[in-house]
C-alpha positions in Angstrom: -93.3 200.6 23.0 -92.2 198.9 26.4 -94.6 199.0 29.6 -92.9 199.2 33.1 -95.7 196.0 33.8 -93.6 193.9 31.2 -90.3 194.9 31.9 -90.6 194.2 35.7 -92.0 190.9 35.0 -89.5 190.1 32.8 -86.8 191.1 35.1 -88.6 189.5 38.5 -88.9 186.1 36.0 -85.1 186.3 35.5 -84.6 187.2 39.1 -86.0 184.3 40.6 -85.1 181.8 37.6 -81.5 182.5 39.1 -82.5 183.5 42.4 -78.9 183.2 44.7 -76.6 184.3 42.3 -78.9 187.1 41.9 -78.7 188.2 44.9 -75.1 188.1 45.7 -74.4 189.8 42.7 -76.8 192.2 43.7 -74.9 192.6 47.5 -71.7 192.6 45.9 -72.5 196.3 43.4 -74.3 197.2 46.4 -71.2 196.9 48.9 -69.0 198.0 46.2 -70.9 201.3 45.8 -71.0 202.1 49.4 -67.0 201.6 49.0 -67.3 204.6 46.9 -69.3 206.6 48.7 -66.7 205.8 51.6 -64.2 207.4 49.4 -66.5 210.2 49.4 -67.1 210.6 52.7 -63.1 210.6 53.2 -63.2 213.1 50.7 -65.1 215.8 53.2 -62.9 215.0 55.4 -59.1 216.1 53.8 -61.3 219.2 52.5 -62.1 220.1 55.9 -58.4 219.6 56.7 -57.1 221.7 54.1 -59.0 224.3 54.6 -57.7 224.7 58.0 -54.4 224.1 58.0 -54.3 227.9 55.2 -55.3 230.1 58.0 -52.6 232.2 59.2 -51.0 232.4 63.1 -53.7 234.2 64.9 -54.6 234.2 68.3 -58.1 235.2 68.6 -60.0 235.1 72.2 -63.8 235.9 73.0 -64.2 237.5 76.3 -68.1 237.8 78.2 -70.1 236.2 74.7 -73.2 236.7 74.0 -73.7 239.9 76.5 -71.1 242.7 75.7 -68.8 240.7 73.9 -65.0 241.7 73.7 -62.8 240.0 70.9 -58.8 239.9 71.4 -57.2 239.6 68.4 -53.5 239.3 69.0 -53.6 241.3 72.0 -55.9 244.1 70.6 -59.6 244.0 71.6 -62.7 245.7 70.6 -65.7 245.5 72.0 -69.1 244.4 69.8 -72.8 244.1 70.3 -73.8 240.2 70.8 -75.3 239.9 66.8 -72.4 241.7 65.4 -70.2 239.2 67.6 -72.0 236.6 66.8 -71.9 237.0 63.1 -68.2 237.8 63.3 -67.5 234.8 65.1 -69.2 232.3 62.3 -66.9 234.1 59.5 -64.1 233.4 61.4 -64.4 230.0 62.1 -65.7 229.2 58.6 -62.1 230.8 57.7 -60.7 228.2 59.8 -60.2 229.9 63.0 -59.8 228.2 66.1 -61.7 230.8 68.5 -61.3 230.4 72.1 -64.3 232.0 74.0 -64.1 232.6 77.6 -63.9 236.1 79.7 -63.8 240.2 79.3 -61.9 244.7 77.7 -61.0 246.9 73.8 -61.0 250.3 72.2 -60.6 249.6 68.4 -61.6 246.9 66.5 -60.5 247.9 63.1 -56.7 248.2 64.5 -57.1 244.3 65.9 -58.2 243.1 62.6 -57.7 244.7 59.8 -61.3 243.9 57.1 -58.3 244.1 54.3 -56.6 241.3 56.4 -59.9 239.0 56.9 -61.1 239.7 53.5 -57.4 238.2 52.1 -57.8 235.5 54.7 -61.2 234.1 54.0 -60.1 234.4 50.2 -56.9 232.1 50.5 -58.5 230.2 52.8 -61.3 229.7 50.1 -59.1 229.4 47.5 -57.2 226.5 49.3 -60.3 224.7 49.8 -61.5 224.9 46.1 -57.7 223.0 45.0 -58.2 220.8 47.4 -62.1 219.6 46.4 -60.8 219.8 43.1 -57.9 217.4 43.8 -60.3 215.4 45.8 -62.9 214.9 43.2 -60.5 213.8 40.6 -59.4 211.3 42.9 -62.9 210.2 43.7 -63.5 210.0 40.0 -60.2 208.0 38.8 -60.6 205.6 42.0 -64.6 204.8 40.8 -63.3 204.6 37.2 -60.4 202.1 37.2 -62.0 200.4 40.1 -65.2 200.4 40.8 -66.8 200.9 37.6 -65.2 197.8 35.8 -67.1 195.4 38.4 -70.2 197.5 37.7 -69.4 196.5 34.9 -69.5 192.9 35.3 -72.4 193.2 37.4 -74.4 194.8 34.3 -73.0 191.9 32.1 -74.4 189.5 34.7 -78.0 191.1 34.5 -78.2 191.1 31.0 -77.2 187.4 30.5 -79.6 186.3 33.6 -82.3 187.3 31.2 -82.1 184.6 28.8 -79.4 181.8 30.6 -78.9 181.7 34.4 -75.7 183.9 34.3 -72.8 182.8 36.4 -71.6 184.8 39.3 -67.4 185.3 37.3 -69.1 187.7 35.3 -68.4 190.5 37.3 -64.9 190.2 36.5 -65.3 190.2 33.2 -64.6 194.5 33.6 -61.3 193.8 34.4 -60.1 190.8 31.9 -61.8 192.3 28.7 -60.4 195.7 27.6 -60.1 197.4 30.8 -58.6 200.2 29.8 -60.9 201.0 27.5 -63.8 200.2 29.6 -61.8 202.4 32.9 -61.7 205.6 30.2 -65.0 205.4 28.9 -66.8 205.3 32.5 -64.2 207.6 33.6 -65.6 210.4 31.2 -69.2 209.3 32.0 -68.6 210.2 35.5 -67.1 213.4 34.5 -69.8 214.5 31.8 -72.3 213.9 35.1 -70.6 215.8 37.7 -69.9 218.6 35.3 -73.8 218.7 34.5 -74.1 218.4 37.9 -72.9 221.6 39.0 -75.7 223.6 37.1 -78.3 223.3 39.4 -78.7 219.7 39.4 -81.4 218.7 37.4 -78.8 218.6 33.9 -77.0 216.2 35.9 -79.8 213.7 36.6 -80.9 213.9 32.7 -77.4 213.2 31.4 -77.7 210.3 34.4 -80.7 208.9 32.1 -78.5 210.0 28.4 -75.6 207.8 29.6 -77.8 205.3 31.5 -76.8 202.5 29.1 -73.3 203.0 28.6 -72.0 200.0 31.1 -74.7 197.7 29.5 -73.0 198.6 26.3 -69.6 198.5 27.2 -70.1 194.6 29.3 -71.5 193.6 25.7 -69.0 195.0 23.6 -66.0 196.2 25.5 -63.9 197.6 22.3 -66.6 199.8 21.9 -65.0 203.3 21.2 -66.2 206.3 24.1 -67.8 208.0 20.9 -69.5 205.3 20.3 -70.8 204.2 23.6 -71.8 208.0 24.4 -73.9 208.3 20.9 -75.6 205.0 21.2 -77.1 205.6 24.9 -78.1 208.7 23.8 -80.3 207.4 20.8 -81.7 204.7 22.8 -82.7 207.1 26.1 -84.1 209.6 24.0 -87.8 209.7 24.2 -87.1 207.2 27.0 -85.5 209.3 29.8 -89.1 210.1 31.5 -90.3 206.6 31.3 -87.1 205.4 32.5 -87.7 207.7 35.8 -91.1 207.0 36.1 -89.7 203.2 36.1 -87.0 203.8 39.0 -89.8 205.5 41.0 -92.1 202.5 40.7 -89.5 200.9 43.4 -89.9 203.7 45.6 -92.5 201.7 47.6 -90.2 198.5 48.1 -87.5 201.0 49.3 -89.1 202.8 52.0 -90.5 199.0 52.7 -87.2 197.7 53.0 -86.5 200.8 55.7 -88.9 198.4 58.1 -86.8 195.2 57.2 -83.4 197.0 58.5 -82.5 196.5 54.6 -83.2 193.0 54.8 -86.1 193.1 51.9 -83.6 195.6 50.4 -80.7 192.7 50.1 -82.6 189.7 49.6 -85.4 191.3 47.2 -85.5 195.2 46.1 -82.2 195.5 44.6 -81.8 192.1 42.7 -85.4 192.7 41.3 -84.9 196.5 40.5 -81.3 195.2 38.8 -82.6 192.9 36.9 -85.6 195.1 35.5 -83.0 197.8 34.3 -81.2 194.7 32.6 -84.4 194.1 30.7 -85.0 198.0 29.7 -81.8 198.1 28.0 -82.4 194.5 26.4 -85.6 196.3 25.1 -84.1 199.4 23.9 -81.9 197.8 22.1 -84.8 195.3 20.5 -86.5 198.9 19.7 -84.3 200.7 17.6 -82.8 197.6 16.1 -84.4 194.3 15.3 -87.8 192.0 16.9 -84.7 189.3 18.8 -82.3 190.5 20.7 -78.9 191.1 18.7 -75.2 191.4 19.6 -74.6 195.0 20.7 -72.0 194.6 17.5 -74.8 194.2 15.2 -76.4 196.9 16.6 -73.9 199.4 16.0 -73.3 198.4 11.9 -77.4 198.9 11.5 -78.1 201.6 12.9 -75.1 204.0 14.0 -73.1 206.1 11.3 -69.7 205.7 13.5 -68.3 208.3 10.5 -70.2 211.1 12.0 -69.1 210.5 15.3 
């Protein structure tokens, strides 16, 4: 059974043994990822947007808020306590309301507004932004698949090599000129599988993160590796290994919050080519474990010891 001591010496031997390319490999996933999470970011954004531009025409002012509040609602007005107001005011604008607060009058608030006509508002509006996050994601998930993920790819093909040979840097193209398609599709429904996991409450998400874990190391070794295949071989070599594996990511945790001090520097130049290239030698490892004492071709692998009928 592997310790995290041998595995990070193996991977800190390999690090330095190839030290520069190491580390601009290293920069490059690392400024490729934060691409992604740009995309991300963006993606907030049109949500926002969306769900805004749903609401209907409606010219809402706030007279004399907090104290005595009176809300004008297409010329109507009612008159509210300041908590009732207040709370009023936050559904509103979470429907998308632009509210205009300012100064004083009203007699009956439920012939301004309607709760029939808020409730169908705040519904559409909801519904709107539930298309749109959808649309968004799958956006976010094609553009990290067919783009990103390919040079991660590479990158992982990089690491692995750098364990025995010092590795040269045109390996992370080598997502893009071996099988792409098949490579896009299969990190496309990793992706997916983790999202979806994801949504129930989290913590199913981060252990399908460790089940597929080794899915790009297997697809930059053998990139005509079927989806089936890639999906049922991570999961035999994680399991079991899943809580070591974390315990092994938190290990870095030190040299993370260190790097905080450095303004990333230690994080560029030291953290992430180390921490790379120890996850490199965990799935060389895995693969030693459930196959043979040397290190084999990931082909090998899958004759001895996957029954690819049953999958």
């Amino acid at each position: 059974m592997w310790t995290r001591k041998e595995l990070k010496e193996q991977g800190k031997a390999a690090f330095k043994r190839n030290y520069w390319k190491t580390v601009l490999v290293s920069f490059l996933i690392m400024m490729v990822i934060g691409g992604g999470a740009g995309v991300s970011s963006f993606s907030n954004g049109f949500n926002s947007a969306a769900h805004v531009s749903t609401t209907p025409d409606t010219d809402i002012t706030v007279n004399g808020y907090p104290d005595n509040t009176q809300i004008i609602v297409n010329g109507e007005s009612v008159e509210l306590s300041a908590e009732i107001a207040n709370d009023l005011i936050e559904d509103l604008e979470d429907a998308g309301l632009d509210i205009d607060v300012s100064g004083d009058g009203v007699e009956n608030f439920n012939e301004a507004v309607g709760g029939a006509a808020i409730g169908a508002m705040v519904v559409a509006a909801a519904f709107a932004a539930l298309v749109a996050f959808v649309v968004v994601m799958a956006v976010v998930l094609a553009f990290n698949a067919f783009v990103i993920n390919p040079f991660l790819v590479g990158g992982f093909r990089f690491f692995t090599k750098n364990l025995d040979e010092e590795a040269s840097v045109s390996n992370i193209g080598y997502g893009y000129d071996n099988n792409y398609k098949n490579i896009a599709t299969t990190m496309f429904f990793r992706d997916l599988y983790t999202l979806l996991w994801s949504l129930l409450f989290i913590i199913p998400g981060i252990i399908k993160a460790y089940e597929y874990r080794m899915i790009p190391y297997l697809l930059a070794e053998d990139p005509n590796m079927t989806k089936e295949q890639a999906f049922a071989i991570s999961k035999e070599m994680m399991t079991g290994n899943k809580w070591k594996a974390f315990v092994l990511d938190l290990s870095f945790l030190g040299w993370h919050i260190l790097s905080i001090f450095t303004l990333g520097i230690l994080e560029v130049f030291w953290v992430q080519p180390y921490e790379n290239s120890t996850d490199a030698a965990l799935y060389r490892r895995l693969l030693m474990e459930r196959g043979a004492a040397q290190p084999m071709p990931v082909e090998t692998y899958v004759q001895e010891n996957v029954n690819t009928d049953e999958l």
